[in-house]
C-alpha positions in Angstrom: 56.6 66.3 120.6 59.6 65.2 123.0 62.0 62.8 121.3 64.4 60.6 123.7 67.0 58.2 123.2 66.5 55.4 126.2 68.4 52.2 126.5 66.2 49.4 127.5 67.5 45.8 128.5 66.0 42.4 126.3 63.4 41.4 128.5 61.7 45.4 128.5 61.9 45.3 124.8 60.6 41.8 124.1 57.5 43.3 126.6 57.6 46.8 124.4 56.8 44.1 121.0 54.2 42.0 122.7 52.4 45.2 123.7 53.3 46.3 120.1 51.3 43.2 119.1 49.1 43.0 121.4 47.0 46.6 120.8 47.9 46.5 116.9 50.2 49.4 117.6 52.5 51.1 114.4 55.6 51.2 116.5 57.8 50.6 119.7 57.0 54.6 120.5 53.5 54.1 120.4 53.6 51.2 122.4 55.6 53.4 125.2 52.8 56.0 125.0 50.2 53.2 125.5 51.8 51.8 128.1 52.6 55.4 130.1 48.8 56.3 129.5 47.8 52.8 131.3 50.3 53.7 134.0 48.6 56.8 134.9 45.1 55.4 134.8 46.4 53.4 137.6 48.5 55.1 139.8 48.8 58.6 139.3 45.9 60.0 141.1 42.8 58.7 138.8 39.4 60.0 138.2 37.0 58.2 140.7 36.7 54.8 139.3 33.1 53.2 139.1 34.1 51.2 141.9 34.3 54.0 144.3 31.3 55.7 142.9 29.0 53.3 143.8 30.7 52.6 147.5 29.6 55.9 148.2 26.1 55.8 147.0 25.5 52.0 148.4 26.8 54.7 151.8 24.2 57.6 150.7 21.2 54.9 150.7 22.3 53.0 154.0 21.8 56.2 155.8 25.3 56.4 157.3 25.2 60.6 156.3 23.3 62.9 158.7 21.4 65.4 156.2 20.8 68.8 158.1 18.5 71.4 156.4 21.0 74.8 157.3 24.2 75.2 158.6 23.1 76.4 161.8 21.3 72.3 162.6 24.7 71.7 161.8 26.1 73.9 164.3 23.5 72.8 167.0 24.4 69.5 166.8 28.2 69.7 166.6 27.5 72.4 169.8 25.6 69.5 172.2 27.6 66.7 170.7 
């Protein structure tokens, strides 16, 4: 485990106690983890969210994907394309 000494303004520390509160967390650190694991879930490059899942299958059953039995259909029709 990593130990850090940050300084934080008011504001950032009165949000660090609501989140405290808010998730029934032990302590400011805690609340810092939670808050850098909900970070990542968001922005830094997330699993594919349910969302996106099902944008591609509502894709898959609209027939907007070509299926080709072999990779030489494939060649074929990129060939007279």
């Amino acid at each position: 485990m990593v130990q850090a000494i940050i300084t934080i303004g008011e504001h950032e520390d009165r949000i660090l106690n609501i989140v405290k509160g808010k998730f029934g967390l032990k302590n400011k650190s805690d609340a810092i983890n939670a808050i850098i694991q909900k970070y990542e879930q968001e922005w830094l490059e997330p699993e594919l969210r349910p969302e996106f899942v099902e944008k591609i299958k509502s894709l898959e059953t609209k027939g907007k994907f070509t299926h080709y039995k072999s990779l030489s259909a494939l060649r074929k029709d990129i060939e007279n394309a």
